[in-house]
C-alpha positions as CSV (number, residue, x, y, z in Angstrom):
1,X,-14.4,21.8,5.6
2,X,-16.7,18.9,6.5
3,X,-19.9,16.8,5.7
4,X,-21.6,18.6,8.1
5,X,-21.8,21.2,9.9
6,X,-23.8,19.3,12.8
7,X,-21.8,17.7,15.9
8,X,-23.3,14.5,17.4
9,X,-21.9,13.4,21.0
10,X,-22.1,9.6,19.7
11,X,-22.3,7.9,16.6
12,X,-26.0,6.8,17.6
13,X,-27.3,10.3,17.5
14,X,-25.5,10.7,14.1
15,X,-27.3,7.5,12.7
16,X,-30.8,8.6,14.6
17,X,-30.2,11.8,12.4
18,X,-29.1,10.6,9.4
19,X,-31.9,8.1,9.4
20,X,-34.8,10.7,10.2
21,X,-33.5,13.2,7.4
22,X,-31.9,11.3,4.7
23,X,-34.1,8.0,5.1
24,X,-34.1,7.3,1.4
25,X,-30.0,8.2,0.6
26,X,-27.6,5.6,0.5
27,X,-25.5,4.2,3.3
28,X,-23.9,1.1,2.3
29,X,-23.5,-0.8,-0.9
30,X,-21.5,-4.0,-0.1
31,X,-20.0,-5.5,-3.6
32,X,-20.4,-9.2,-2.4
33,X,-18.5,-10.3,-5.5
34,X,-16.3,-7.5,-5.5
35,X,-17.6,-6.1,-8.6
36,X,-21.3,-7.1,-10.0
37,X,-23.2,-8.2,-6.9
38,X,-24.4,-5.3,-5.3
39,X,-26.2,-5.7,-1.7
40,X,-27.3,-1.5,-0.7
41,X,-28.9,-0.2,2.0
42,X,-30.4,3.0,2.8
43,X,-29.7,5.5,6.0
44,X,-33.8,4.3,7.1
45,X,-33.5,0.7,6.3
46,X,-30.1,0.5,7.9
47,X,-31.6,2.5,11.5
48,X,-34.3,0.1,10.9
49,X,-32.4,-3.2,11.2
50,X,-29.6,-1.4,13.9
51,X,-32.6,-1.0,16.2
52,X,-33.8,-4.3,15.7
53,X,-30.6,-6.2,16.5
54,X,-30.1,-4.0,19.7
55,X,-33.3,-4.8,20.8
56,X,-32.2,-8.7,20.5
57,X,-29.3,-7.4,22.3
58,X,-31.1,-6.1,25.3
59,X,-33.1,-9.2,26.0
60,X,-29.5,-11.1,26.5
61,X,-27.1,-8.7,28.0
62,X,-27.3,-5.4,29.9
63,X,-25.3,-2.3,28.9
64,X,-21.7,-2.3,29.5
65,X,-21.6,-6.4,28.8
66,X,-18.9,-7.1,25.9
67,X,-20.3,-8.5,22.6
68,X,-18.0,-10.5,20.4
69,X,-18.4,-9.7,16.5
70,X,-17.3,-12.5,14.4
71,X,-18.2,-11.6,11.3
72,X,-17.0,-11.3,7.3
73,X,-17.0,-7.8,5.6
74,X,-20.5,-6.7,4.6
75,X,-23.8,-5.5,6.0
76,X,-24.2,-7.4,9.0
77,X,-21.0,-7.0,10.7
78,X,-22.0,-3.3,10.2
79,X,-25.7,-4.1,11.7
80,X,-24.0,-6.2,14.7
81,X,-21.6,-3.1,15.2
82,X,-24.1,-0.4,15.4
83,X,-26.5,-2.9,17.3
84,X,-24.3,-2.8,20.0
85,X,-23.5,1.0,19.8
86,X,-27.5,1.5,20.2
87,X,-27.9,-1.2,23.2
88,X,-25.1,0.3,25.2
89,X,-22.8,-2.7,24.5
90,X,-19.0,-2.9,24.2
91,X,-18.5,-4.2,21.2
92,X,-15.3,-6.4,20.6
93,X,-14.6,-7.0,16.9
94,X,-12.3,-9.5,15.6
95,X,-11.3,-11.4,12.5
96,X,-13.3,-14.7,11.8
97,X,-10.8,-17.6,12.3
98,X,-10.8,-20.2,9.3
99,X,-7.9,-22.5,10.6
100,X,-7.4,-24.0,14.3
101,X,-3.4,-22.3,14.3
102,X,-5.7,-18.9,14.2
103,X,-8.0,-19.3,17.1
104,X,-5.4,-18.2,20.2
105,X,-5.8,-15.1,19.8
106,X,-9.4,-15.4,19.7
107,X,-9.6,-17.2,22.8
108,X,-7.2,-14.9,24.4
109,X,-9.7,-11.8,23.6
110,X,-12.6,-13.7,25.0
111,X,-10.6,-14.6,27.8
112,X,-9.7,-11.0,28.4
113,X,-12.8,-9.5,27.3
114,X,-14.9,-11.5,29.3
115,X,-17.5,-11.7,26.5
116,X,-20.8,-12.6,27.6
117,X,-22.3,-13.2,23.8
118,X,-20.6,-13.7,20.1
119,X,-22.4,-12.6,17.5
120,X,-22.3,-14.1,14.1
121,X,-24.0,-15.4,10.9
122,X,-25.1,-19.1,10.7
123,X,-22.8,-19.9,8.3
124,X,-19.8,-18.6,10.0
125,X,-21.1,-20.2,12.8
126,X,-21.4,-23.3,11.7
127,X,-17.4,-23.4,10.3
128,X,-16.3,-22.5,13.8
129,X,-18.6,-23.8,16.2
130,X,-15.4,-26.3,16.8
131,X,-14.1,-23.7,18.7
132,X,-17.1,-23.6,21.1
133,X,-16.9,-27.4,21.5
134,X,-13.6,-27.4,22.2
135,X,-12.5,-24.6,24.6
136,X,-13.9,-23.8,27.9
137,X,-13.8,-20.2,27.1
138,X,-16.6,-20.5,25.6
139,X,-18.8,-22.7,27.6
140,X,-20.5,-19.1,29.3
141,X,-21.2,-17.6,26.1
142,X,-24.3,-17.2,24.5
143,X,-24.1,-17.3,20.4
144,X,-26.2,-14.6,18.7
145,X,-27.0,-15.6,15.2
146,X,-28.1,-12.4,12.3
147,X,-30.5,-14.8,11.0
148,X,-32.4,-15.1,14.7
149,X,-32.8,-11.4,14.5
150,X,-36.8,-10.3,14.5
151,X,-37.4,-7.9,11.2
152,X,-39.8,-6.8,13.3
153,X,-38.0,-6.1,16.4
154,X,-37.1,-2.6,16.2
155,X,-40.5,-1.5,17.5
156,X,-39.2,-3.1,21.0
157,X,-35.9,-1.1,21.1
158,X,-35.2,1.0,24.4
159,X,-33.3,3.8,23.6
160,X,-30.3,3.7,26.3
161,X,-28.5,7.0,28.2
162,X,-25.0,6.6,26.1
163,X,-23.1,8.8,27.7
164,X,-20.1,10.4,25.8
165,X,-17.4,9.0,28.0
166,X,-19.0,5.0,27.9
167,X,-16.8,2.9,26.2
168,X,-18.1,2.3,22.7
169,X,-15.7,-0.7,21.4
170,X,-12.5,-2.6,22.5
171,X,-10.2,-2.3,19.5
172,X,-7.2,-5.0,20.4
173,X,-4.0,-4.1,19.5
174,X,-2.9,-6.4,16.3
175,X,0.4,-8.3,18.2
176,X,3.2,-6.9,16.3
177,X,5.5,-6.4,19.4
178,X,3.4,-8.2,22.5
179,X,0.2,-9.9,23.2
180,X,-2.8,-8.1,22.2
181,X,-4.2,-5.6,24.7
182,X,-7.6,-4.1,24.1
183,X,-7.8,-0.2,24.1
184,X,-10.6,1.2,25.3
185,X,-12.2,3.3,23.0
186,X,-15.1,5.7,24.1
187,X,-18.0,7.2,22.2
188,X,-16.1,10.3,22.6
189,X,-12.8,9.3,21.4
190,X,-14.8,7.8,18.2
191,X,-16.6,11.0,17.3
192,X,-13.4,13.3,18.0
193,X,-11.8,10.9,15.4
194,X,-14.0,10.7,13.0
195,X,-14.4,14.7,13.2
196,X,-10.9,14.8,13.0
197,X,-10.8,12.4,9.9
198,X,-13.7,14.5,8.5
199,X,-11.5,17.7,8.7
200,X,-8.5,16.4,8.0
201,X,-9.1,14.7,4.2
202,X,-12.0,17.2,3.7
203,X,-15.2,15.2,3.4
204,X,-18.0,16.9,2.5
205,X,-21.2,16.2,1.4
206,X,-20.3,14.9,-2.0
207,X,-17.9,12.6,-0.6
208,X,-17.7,9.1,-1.5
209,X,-15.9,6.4,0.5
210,X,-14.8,3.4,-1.2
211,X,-13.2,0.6,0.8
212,X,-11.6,-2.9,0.9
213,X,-10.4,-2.6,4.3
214,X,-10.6,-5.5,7.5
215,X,-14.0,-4.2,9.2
216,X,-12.9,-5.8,12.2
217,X,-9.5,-3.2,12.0
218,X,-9.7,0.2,13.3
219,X,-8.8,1.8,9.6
220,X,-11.5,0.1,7.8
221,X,-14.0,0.5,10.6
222,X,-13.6,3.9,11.4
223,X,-12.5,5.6,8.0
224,X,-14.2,2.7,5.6
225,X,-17.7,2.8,7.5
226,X,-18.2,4.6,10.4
227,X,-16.7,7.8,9.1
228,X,-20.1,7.4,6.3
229,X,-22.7,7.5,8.9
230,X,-21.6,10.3,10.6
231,X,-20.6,12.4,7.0
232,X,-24.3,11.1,5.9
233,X,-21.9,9.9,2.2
234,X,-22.2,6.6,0.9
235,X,-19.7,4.2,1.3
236,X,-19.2,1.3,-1.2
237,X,-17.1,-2.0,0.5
238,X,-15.8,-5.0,-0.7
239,X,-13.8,-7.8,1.1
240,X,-10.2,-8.0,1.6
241,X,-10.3,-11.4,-0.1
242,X,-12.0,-9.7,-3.2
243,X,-9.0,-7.0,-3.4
244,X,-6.4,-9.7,-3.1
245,X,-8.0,-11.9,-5.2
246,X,-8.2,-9.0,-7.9
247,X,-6.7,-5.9,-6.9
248,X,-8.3,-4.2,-10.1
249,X,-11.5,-4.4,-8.7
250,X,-10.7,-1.5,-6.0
251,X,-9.4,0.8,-8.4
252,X,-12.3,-0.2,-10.7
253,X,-14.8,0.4,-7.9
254,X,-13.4,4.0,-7.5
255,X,-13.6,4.3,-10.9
256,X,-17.1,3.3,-11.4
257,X,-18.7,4.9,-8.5
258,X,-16.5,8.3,-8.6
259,X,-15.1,7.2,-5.2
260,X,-13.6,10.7,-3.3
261,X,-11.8,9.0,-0.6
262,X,-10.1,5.7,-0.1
263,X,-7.3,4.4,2.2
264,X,-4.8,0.9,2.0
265,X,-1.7,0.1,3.6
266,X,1.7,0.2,1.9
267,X,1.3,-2.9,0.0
268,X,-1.7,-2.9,-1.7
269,X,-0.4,0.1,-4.1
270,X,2.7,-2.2,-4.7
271,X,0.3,-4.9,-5.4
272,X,-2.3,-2.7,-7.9
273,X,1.5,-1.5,-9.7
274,X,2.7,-5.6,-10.5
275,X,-1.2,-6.9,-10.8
276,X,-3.0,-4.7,-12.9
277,X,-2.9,-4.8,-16.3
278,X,-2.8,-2.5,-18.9
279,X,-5.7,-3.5,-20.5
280,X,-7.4,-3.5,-17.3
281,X,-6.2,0.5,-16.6
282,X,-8.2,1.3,-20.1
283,X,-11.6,1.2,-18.1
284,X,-10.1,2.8,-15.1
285,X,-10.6,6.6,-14.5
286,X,-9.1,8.0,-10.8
287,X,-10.1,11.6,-11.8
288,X,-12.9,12.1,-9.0
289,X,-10.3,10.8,-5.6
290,X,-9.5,14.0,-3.6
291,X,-7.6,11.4,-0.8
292,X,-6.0,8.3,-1.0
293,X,-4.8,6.7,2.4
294,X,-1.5,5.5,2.7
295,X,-0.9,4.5,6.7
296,X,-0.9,1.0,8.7
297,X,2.4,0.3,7.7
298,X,5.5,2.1,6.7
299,X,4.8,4.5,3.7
300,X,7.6,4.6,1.2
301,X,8.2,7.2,-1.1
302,X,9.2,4.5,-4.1
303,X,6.0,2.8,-3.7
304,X,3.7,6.2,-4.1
305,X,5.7,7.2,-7.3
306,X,5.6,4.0,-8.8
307,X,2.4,3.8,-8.2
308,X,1.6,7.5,-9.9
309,X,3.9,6.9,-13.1
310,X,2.0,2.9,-13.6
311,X,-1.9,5.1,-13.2
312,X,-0.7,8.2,-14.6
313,X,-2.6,7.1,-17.7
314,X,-5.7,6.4,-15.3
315,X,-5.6,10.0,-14.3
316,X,-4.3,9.6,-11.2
317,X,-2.0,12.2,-9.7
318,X,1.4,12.0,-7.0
319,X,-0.6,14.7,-4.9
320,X,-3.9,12.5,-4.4
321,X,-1.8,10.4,-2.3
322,X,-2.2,11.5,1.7
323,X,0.4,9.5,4.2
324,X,-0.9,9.3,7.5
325,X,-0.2,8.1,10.7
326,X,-1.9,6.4,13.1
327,X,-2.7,3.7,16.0
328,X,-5.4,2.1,17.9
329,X,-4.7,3.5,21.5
330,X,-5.3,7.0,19.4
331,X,-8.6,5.5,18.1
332,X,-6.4,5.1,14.6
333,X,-5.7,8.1,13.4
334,X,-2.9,11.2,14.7
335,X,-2.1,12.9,11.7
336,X,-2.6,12.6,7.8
337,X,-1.1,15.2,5.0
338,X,-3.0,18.2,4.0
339,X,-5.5,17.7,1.4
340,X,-4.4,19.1,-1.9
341,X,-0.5,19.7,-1.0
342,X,1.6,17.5,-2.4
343,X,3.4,14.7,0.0
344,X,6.3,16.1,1.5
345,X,9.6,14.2,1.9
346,X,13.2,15.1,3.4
347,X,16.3,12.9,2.7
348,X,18.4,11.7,5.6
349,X,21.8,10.1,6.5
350,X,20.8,6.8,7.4
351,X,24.0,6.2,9.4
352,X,23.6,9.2,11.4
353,X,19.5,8.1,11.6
354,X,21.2,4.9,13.4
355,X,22.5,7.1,16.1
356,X,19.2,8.9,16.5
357,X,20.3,12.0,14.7
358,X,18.9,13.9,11.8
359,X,21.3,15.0,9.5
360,X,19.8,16.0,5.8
361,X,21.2,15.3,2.9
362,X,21.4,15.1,-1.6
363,X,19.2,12.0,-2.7
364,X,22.6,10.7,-4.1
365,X,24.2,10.4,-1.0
366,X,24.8,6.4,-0.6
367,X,23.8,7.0,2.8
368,X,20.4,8.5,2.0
369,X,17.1,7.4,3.3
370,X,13.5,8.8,2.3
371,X,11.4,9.7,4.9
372,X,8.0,10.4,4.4
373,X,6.0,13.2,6.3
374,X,2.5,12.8,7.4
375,X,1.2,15.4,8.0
376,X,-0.4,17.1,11.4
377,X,-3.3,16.9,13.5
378,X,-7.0,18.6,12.7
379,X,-7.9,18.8,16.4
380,X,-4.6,20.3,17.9
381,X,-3.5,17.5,19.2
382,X,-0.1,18.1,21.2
383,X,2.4,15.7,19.7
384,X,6.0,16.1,21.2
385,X,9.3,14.1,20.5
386,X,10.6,12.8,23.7
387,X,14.1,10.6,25.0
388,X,12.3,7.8,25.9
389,X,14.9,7.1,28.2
390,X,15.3,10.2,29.8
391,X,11.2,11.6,29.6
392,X,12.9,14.7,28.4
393,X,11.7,16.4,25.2
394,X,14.3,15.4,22.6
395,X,15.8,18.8,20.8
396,X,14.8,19.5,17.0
397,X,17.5,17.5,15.4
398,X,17.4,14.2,17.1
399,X,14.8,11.5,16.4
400,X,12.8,10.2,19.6
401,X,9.1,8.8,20.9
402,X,6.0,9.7,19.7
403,X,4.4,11.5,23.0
404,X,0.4,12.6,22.2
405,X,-1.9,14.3,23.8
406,X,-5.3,14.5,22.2
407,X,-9.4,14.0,22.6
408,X,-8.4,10.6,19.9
409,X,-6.2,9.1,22.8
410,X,-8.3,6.4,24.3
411,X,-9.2,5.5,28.2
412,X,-6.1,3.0,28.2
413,X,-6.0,-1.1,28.4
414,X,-8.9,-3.1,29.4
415,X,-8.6,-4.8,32.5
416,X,-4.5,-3.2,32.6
417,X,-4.1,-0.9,34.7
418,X,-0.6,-0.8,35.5
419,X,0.0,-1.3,31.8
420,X,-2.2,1.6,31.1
421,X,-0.2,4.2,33.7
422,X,2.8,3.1,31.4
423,X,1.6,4.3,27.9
424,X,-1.2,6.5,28.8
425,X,0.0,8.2,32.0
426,X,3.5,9.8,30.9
427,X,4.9,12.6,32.1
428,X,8.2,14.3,31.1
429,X,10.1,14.3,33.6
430,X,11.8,18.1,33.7
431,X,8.5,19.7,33.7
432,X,5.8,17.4,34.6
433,X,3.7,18.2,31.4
434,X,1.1,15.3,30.6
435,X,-0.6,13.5,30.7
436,X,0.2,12.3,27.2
437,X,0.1,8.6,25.3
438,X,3.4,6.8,24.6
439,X,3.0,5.4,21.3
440,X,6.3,3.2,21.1
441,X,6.6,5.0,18.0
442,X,10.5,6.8,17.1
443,X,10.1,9.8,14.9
444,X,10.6,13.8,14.2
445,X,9.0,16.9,13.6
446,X,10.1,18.8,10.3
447,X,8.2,21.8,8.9
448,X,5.6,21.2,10.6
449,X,4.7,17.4,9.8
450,X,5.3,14.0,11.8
451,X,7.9,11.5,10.6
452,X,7.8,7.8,10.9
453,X,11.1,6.1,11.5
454,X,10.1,3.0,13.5
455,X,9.1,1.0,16.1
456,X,10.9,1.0,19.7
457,X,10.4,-2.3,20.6
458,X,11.5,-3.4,17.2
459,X,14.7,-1.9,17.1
460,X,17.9,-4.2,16.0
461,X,20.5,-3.3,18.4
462,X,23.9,-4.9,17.4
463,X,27.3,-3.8,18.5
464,X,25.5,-0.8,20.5
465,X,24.4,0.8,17.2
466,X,20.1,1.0,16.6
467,X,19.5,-0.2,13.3
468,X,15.5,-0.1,12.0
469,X,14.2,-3.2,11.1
470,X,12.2,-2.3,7.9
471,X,15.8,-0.1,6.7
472,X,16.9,-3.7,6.4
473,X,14.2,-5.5,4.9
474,X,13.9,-3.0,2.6
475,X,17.6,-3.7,1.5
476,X,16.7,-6.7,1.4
477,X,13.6,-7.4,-0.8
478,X,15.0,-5.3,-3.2
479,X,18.3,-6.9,-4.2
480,X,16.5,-9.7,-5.8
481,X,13.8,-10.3,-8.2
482,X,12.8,-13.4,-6.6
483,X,11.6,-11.9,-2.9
484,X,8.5,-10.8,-2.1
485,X,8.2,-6.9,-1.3
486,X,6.8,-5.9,2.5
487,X,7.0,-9.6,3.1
488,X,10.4,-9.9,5.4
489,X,11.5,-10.0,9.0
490,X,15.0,-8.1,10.5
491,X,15.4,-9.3,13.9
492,X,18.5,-9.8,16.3
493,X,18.9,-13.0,18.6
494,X,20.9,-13.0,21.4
495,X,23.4,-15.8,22.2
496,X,24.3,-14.3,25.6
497,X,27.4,-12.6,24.5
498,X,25.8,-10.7,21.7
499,X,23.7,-9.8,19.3
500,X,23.3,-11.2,15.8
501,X,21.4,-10.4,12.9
502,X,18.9,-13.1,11.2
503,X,16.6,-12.4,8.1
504,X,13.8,-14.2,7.4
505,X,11.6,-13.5,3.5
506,X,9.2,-14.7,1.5
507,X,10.2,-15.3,-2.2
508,X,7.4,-15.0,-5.0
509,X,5.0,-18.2,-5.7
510,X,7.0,-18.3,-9.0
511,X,10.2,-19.0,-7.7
512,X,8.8,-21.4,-4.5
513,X,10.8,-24.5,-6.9
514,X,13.9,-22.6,-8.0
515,X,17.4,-23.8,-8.1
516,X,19.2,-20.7,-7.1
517,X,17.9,-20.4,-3.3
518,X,21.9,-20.2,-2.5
519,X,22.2,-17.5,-4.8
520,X,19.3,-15.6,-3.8
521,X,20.3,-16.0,0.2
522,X,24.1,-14.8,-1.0
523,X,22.4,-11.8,-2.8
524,X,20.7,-10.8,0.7
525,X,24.0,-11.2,3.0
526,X,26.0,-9.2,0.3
527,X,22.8,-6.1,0.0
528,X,22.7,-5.8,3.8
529,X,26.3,-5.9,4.8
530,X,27.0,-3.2,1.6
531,X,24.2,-1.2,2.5
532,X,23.7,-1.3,6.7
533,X,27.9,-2.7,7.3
534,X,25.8,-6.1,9.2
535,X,27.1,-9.5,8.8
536,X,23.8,-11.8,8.4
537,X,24.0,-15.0,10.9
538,X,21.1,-16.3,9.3
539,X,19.1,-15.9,5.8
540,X,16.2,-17.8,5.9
541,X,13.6,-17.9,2.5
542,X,10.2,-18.8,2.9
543,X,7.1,-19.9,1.0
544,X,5.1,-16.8,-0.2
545,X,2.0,-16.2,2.8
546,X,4.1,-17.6,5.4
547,X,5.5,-15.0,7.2
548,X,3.5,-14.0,10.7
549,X,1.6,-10.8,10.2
550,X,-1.4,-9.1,12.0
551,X,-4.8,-7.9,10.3
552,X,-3.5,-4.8,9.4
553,X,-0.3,-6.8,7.2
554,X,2.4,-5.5,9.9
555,X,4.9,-7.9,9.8
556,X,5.3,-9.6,13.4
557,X,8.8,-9.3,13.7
558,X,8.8,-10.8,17.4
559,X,6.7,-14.2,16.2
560,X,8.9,-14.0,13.5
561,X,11.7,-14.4,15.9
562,X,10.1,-16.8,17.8
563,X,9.1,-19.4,15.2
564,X,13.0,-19.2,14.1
565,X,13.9,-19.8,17.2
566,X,11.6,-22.5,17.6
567,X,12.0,-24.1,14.6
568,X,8.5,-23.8,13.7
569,X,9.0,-21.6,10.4
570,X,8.1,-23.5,6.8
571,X,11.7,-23.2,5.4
572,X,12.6,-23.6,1.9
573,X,15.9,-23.1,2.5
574,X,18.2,-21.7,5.0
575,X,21.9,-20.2,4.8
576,X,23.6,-19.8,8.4
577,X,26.9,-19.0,9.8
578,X,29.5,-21.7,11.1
579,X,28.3,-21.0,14.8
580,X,24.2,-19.6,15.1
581,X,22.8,-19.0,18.2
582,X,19.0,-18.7,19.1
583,X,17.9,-22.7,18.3
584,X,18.7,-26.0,18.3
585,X,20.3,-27.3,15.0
586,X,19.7,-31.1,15.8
C-alpha cells in the first residue's frame, strides 16, 4: 500500500502536483528549537518559493552545472534542494563545515564536482567565507545567498525538459573505507526509491514523517523529506544538534504530532535508552509509529530490545522496529523488514562466521553471534551473494558480497569511470549474469531476508583468519562501564611480517579524569582475547567525540588507522606491547 496511487517520472512533477491539489496541506514544519519553535510551510507556499530559487538559479548556471548546498537542517536547504531539482541542476549537498580540520573534504567535493555555484544562507556564509579566501577552489565559484532570492521570482521560472535518466544530485560517499566518490543519482533512481520506500514501510496517506536526520545524508534526505513530497504527508524535522543535545525531544515530537514513520542509526536508540528520563517518558506516547528505521550502521539485536523494555511504558512495541539496509550507490535504500512482522533474527557460530561459514546455533552457545535480518526488496530487486574472489555465486550456507541489481542502483562515480566498471559493472564470472552493483558489503540470505555481517574492506585479517571489526568493538565497549558504546575502532597494522591487532575507544565524558585507565585498557585486552582468541598490540582510550566518523556516525576505521599510525590521535592513555609496529614511538 502507498500514499498514492499516482506515479511521477521526477520529483518535480510530484511537487507541481502536490502543490496544484493540496495547496493549503502541510509540507514541512521545521522545529527550529527542537521543540516549541515551529517554522511550517505549505505544499503551495513551498512550490512557490522552489520556483523562485530555480529561477535565480537559471540566471547563473545552465542545466546540468553542479550546485553546492551548504546549508543547516530546515526550510531552505529543502528550498535550495528542490530549486535545483526544478532548474535542471545537479545538486551536491554537503555538511556545513564549522572548524578548518573539516573543510578537506569539502574542498575535495568542489574539486571533484567542479561546482560552478554554492548556495547558502548569509549567516552560514559569513562563518565560512574563510574557506573562500583561502583556497583556490573556490576562486570560480559564484556564492548564492537564500536571502538574495526574489519573493517575487517565481513568476520568471522556465520550466526545464527533466528527463527521467538526468542526474538529479551527487550523493558523495561518507569516507568510511576511501576517499569520497560521488554517486550519481538520477531522477529515476530517486523516484524508484522513494516508491520503493513508500511500499516498503507502507506510507499512506495518513502518514507522518518525523525526522532528526543530516539533510545533507541520503537517509534524512530521501526518507526524512523527499519521501513527504512525493507521499503528499507532512514531515516534521529538527536538527541533529537538537536530538543530541536532547534526545527526548525526537521521541517527544513523535509523540506530540502522532508521527507514523521515523528512522535513526544504531546509536541514537542506545542514546534515547541512557538519556531519557523517566519522568520525561510520562508525557511520551509511541502508540501512533507503524515504522521505526534502524539502518546506517550495524543494527544490533541488544540495542532494539533495550530499547523496547526502557519505552515499553511509552507504548512502544519490539515489532515497530524495521532494520534496513542500505547505501548511497543504491540511492540508500535495498531492503528494510516487512511492516507489521516482527524483526527476525538467527544465531550463529561466530568462529565458524570467521571462516565465512554459516553454521546456526542455541543463544547459549559461547560462540554465538546475533544477526539481524533486514528484510527484502519492494521493487524485485535481484540481490545475490557472491565469492568476491571468485565472481561465483557463493552456495546457501557461506557468507559472501552483496551483488544488486535494481532501478535504485545509481549511474556509477562522477568523473570515475574505471572506478565505476569496478562496482557497477560486475559480472559473475560462470554465467556472465549482470550487470549488477558490488556493494563491498559481506552478508547472507536466510528465509528470505538480507543479513549484514560487514564491510570487505574493513575486514581484520590476522593469522589468515577474517575477523569483523564491529564483532570486536562490540567485545569491547561492553566489558567496561567506562567506554562509550558504537564509539570504537578494530583495525590491524601491518609490520611487514604480520598482522597485529590495535583498538582504539572513546570512554564516557565522566570518566575523561579517571585513575583506572590501566585497568580499563587491561579489561579490553582480557574481553577480546576471551571472546575473539586475539592478543591486542595496542589499546588506546580516547576523549569522548574524538574518534573519526562520517555524517552518517560510521566509524572510519581506515582514518582511525591512520591517525594511530600518525600519531595524530588525542590520547588519554595508551597500553602497547613490548615491540608495536605501525608508528614511531620517539
Amino acid at each position: 500500500m502507498s500514499a498514492d496511487p499516482l506515479r511521477f517520472n521526477t520529483l518535480m512533477d510530484a511537487l507541481l502536483y502536490r502543490a496544484e491539489h493540496q495547496p493549503n496541506e502541510l509540507a514541512y514544519l521545521y522545529l527550529e528549537d527542537g521543540e516549541s519553535i515551529e517554522i511550517p510551510i505549505t505544499f503551495g507556499e513551498l512550490d512557490r518559493r522552489v520556483r523562485a530559487f530555480a529561477a535565480h538559479l537559471q540566471t547563473i548556471v545552465k542545466p546540468g552545472d553542479r550546485a553546492l548546498l551548504l546549508y543547516p537542517t530546515g526550510l531552505e536547504f529543502i528550498i535550495a534542494y528542490l530549486g535545483c531539482l526544478y532548474a535542471d541542476v545537479i545538486a551536491v549537498p554537503t555538511t556545513v563545515p564549522h572548524l578548518k580540520r573539516s573543510s578537506p573534504r569539502l574542498l575535495l567535493m568542489m574539486k571533484d564536482a567542479e561546482a560552478h555555484v554554492a548556495c547558502t544562507t548569509r549567516g552560514v556564509y559569513e562563518k565560512i567565507k574563510f574557506l573562500a579566501d583561502e583556497n583556490v577552489e573556490f576562486s570560480d565559484v559564484r556564492w548564492v545567498l537564500s536571502e538574495e532570492v526574489r519573493e517575487d521570482g517565481a513568476a520568471d521560472w522556465q520550466k526545464p525538459e527533466s528527463q527521467p535518466d538526468n542526474i538529479a544530485f551527487l550523493q558523495y560517499t561518507s569516507g568510511s573505507t576511501s576517499v569520497p566518490k560521488g554517486v550519481m543519482i538520477t531522477n529515476f533512481n530517486l523516484v524508484r526509491t522513494i516508491e520503493d520506500i513508500q511500499i516498503g514501510v507502507m506510507l499512506d496517506k495518513n502518514s507522518v514523517i518525523v525526522s532528526w536526520l543530516p539533510v545533507f545524508h541520503d537517509m534524512g534526505l530521501i526518507f526524512g523529506l523527499l519521501s513527504a513530497v512525493y507521499a503528499g504527508i507532512p514531515s516534521y524535522i529538527m536538527s541533529p544538534v537538537s536530538f543530541l543535545e536532547k534526545p527526548y525531544r525526537w521521541l517527544h515530537a513523535i509523540s506530540r504530532f502522532k508521527g507514523t514513520h521515523t528512522a535513526a542509526p544504531n546509536f541514537a536508540y542506545e542514546l534515547c535508552t541512557r538519556k531519557i528520563s523517566e519522568d520525561e517518558k510520562k508525557v511520551i506516547d509511541l502508540s501512533s509509529l507503524v515504522c521505526v528505521v534502524n539502518a546506517a550502521e550495524p543494527v544490533r539485536l541488544e540495542t532494539m530490545v533495550e530499547f523496547s523494555k526502557a519505552f515499553e511504558f511509552c507504548k512502544f512495541r519490539f515489532d515497530q522496529f524495521t532494520p534496513s539496509y542500505g547505501l548511497a550507490e543504491a540511492t540508500v535504500k535495498v531492503s528494510n523488514k516487512k511492516i507489521g512482522e516482527t524483526p527476525a533474527y538467527c544465531i550463529l557460530n561466530s568462529s565458524d562466521l570467521e571462516k565465512n561459514k554459516l553454521v546456526f546455533v542455541q543463544e547459549s552457545d559461547p560462540n554465538a553471534y546475533p544477526s539481524i535480518g533486514c528484510g527484502w526488496s519492494a521493487i524485485d530487486a535481484d540481490i545475490r551473494i557472491v565469492n568476491p574472489a571468485t565472481r561465483v555465486q557463493s552456495p546457501p550456507n557461506e557468507v559472501g558480497e552483496i551483488w544488486i541489481q535494481s532501478d535504485s542502483v545509481a549511474l556509477g562515480y562522477w568523473q570515475r569511470p574505471d572506478v565505476s566498471r569496478e562496482t557497477f559493472q560486475a559480472r559473475l564470472a560462470d554465467t556472465d549474469e549482470g550487470p549488477f552493483m558490488r556493494t563491498g558489503d559481506m552478508g547472507f540470505i536466510h528465509d528470505g531476508q538480507v543479513y549484514i555481517a560487514g564491510r570487505i574492506k574493513d575486514m581484520v585479517i590476522i593469522q589468515g583468519r577474517n575477523y569483523y571489526p564491529q564483532d570486536i568493538e562490540l567485545t569491547m565497549e561492553k566489558c567496561h562501564p567506562a567506554l562509550r558504546p558504537s564509539c570504537g575502532a578494530a583495525f590491524a597494522i601491518d609490520d611487514g611480517e604480520a598482522e597485529h591487532l590495535v583498538v582504539v575507544q572513546e570512554v564516557r565524558r565522566e570518566f575523561r579524569k579517571s585513575d583506572n585507565f590501566k585497568e580499563i585498557a587491561d579489561a579490553i585486552r582480557m574481553a577480546v582475547a576471551k571472546n575473539h582468541g586475539l592478543r591486542v598490540h595496542a589499546a588506546v582510550l580516547i576523549p569522548p567525540s574524538t574518534i573519526h566518523k562520517t555524517t552518517s556516525g560510521k566509524i572510519q576505521r581506515s582514518a582511525v588507522r591512520e591517525a594511530f599510525t600518525n600519531g595524530t590521535l588525542e590520547i588519554l592513555y595508551e597500553w602497547r606491547a613490548p615491540v608495536m609496529p605501525g608508528r614511531p614511538t620517539g
